[in-house]
C-alpha positions in Angstrom: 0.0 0.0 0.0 2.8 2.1 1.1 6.3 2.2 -0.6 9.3 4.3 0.3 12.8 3.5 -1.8 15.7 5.6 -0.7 13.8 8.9 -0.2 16.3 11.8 1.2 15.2 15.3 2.4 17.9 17.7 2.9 18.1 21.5 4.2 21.4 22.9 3.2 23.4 20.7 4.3 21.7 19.4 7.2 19.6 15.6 6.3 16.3 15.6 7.6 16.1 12.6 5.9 18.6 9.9 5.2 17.9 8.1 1.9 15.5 5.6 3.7 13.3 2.9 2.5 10.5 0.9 3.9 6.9 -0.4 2.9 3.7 -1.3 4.9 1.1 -3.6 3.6 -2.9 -2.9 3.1 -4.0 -2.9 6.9 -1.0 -2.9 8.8 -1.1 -0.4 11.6 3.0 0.5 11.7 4.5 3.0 14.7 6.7 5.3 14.2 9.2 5.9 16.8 12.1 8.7 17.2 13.2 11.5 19.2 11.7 15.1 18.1 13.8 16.1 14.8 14.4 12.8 13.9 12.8 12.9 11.0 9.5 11.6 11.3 6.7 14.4 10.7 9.4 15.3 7.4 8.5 11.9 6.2 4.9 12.0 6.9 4.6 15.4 5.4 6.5 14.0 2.3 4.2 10.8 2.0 1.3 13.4 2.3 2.4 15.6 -0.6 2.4 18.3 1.8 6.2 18.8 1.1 8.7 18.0 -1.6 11.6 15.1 -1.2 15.0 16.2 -2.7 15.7 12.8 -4.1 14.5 9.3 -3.8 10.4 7.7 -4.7 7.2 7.2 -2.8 4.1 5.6 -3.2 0.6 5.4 -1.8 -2.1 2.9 -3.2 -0.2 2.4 -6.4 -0.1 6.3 -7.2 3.9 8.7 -7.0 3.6 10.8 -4.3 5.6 12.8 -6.5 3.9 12.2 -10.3 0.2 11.8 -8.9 -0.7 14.1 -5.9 -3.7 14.6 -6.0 -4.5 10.8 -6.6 -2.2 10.2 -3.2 -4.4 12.7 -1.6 -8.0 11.7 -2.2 -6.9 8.4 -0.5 -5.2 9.9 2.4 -6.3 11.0 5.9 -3.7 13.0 7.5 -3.8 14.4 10.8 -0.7 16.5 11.6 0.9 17.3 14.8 -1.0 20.8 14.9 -4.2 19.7 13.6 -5.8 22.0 11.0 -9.1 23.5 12.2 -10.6 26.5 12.1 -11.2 28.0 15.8 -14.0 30.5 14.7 -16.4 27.2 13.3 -18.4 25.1 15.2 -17.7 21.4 14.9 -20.3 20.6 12.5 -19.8 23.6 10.3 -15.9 22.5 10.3 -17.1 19.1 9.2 -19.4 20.3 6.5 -16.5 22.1 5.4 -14.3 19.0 5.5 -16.5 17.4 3.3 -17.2 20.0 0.9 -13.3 20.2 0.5 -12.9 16.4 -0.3 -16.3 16.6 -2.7 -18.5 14.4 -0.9 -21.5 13.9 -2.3 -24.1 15.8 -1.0 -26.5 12.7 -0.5 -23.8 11.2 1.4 -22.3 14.1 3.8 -24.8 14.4 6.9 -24.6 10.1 6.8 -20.3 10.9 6.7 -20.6 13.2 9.3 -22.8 11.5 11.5 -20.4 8.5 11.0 -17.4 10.4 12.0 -19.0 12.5 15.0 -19.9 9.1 16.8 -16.6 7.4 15.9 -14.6 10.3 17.3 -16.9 10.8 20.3 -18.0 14.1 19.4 -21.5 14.4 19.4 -21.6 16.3 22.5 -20.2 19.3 21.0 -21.1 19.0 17.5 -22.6 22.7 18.1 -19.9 24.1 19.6 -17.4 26.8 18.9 -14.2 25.0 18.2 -12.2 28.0 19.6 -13.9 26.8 23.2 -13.2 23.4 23.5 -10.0 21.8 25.2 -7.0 20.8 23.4 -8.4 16.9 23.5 -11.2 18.1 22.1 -9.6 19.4 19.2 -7.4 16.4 18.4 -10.7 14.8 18.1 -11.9 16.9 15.5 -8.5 16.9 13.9 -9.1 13.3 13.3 -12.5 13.5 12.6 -11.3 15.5 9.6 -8.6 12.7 8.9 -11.6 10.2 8.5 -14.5 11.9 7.2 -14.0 10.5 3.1 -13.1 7.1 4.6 -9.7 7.4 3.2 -7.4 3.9 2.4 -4.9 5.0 4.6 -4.2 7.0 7.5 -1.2 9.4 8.1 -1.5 10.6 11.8 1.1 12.4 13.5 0.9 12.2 17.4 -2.2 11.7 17.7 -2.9 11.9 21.1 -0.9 15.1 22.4 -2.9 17.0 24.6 -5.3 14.0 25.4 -5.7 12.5 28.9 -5.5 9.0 30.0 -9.3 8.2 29.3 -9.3 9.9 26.0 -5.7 8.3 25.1 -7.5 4.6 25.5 -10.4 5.8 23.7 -8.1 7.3 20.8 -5.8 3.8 21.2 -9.0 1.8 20.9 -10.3 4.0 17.5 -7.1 3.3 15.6 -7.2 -0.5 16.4 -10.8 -0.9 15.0 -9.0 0.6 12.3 -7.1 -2.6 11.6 -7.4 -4.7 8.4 -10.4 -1.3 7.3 -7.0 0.9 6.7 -3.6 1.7 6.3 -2.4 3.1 9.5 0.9 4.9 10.1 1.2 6.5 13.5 3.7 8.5 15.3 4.2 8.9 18.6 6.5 9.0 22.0 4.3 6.8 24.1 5.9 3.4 23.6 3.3 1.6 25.7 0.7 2.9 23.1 3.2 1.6 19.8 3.5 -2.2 22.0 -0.7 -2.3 22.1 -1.8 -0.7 19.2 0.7 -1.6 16.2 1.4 -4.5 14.4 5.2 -3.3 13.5 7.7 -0.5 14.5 9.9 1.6 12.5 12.8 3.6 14.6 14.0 6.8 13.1 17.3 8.5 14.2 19.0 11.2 12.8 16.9 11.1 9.8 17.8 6.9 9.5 16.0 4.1 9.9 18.0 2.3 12.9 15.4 -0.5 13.3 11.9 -2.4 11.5 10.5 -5.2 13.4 7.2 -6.6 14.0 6.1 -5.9 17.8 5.5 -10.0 18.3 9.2 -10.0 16.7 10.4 -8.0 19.2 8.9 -10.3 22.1 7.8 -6.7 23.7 5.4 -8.2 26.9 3.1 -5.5 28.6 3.3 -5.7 32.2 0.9 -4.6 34.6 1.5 -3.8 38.2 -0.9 -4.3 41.0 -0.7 -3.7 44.9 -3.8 -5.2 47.0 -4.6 -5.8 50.4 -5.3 -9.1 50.5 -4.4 -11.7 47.6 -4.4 -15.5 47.2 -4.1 -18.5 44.6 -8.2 -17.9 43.5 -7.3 -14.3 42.5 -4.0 -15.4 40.6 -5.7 -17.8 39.1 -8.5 -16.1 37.7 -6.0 -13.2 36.1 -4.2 -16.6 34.6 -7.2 -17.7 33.0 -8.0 -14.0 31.0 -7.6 -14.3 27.2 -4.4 -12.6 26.4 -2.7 -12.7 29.9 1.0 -14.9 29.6 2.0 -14.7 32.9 1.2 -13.9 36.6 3.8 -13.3 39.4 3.0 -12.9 43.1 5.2 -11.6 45.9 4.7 -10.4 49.6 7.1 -8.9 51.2 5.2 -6.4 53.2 3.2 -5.4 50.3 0.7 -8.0 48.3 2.3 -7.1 44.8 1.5 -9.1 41.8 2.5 -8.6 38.4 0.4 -9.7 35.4 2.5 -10.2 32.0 0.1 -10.0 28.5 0.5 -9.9 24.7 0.6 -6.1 24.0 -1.7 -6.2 21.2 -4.2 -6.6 24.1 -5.7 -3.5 25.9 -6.6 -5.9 29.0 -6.4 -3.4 32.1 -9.9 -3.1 32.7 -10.5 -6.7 32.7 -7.6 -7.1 35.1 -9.1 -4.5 37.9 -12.5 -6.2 37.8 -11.2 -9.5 38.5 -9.3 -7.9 41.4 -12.4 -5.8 42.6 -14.8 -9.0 41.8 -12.9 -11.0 44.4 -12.4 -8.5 47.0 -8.5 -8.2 46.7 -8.5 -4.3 47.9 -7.0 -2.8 44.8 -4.7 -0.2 46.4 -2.4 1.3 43.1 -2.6 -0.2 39.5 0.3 0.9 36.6 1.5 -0.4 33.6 5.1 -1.4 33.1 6.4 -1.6 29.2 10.4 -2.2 30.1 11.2 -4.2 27.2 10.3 -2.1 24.0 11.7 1.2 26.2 14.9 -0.8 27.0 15.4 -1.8 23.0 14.2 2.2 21.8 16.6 3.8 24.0 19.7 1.6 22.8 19.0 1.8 19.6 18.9 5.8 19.7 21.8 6.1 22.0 23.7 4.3 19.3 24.1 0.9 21.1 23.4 -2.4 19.0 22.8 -5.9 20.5 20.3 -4.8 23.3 19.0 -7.6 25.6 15.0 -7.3 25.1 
């Protein structure tokens, strides 16, 4: 769906951009990972059409980002880091607009709009000033915009700056539904979000690609971290027996501490608190631990090779 073959973007003399070269398949969700300036909003912008390359080819859905713009952009959603609203419109207006812009038909637009106000959970404030609502708020429309002409694939960039934890799982759980419907790349610094919503990982440093592997490649294991006031083998053995979890270890030393280990393409949290809470374990502090992808993202950025994941 996606293909990138030695594609360079230089300012002077300074590569944003390194002559890299990847590809992502029709409904792969793929992360990508850096440090700010590394290169990743460049390439996205690039892929987008938003911005020239200085050498190398791209291509999305079989069209030259390069030859065929305007084809690459009628089957891309692209949400950047600052997403592009208009402050002074309410929601719905801003939509209509949207729509208008990417020539929906006018049969179909309220039925798009609809569709994209529920997905994004914006129904609330459909009639609201978009000037007044709070920077999560925005993002939502931002990628309400993204999806509104139900593109093949979808460009976001950080999408869930600015959101907090409840709408980060809600925005985490939106782009997995995505999955096998659409293309999906996705930048962003929140590892734990790459290990349970992607399928691979791309790390980008210094305008290079420094690593591609799948996230089941990479053996990257979610943990989750739960102090209780009372525990035993009935509640260990129910968080055993949920779909998805590999693992459970339990300690006490002064503290009943267990830690639950689960495939991180499984957003399982809330079904580990209401076993806890379901037999009367006391939940006292819940957190989730994601060591092993942060362990292999750091060494590969701080130039080390052969890191123990």
């Amino acid at each position: 769906m996606i293909e990138v073959k030695d594609l360079t973007k230089s300012y002077g003399d300074r590569l944003a951009v390194d002559n890299i070269s990847f590809s992502v398949k029709r409904g792969e969700i793929l992360g990508f990972l850096g440090q700010n300036g590394a290169g990743k909003s460049t390439t996205m912008k690039i892929l987008t059409c938003f911005m020239p390359a200085t050498s190398g080819n791209a291509s999305v859905a079989g069209f030259d980002v390069f030859e065929n713009p305007y084809e690459v952009k009628k089957r891309i959603g692209y949400l950047p880091e600052n997403p592009p609203i208009y402050l002074d419109l309410l929601v719905s207006e801003y939509l209509d607009f949207v729509a208008n812009l990417r020539k929906i038909p006018r049969g179909e637009k309220k039925k798009k709009i609809s569709s994209v106000l529920e997905r994004c959970q914006l129904g609330d404030v459909r009639n609201r000033l978009i000037g007044n609502l709070s920077k999560g708020y925005r993002q939502r429309v931002g990628l309400a915009q993204a999806l509104i002409h139900d593109p093949e694939v979808l460009i976001l960039d950080e999408p869930t700056v600015g959101l907090d934890p409840k709408q980060v799982s809600e925005a985490r759980g939106l782009i997995k539904s995505l999955r096998s419907e659409r293309t999906v790349i996705y930048s962003t610094h929140i590892l734990s979000e790459v290990a349970a919503t992607c399928d691979r990982i791309i790390v980008i440093d210094r305008g290079k690609i420094v690593a591609q592997e799948s996230i089941t490649a990479l053996g990257a294991t979610t943990k989750t971290e739960l102090v209780v006031q009372r525990s035993g083998e009935e509640v260990v053995s129910s968080l055993r027996a949920l779909s998805g979890v590999k693992n459970v270890h339990y300690q006490s030393n002064g503290k009943e501490r267990i830690i639950v280990e689960s495939d991180p393409t499984d957003d399982i949290m809330a079904e580990i608190a209401k076993v806890v809470v379901n037999k009367n374990a006391g939940l006292v502090r819940m957190a989730p631990i994601q060591l092993a992808l942060e362990d292999y993202y750091l060494g590969l950025i701080s130039g080390k090779r052969g890191v123990s994941i």
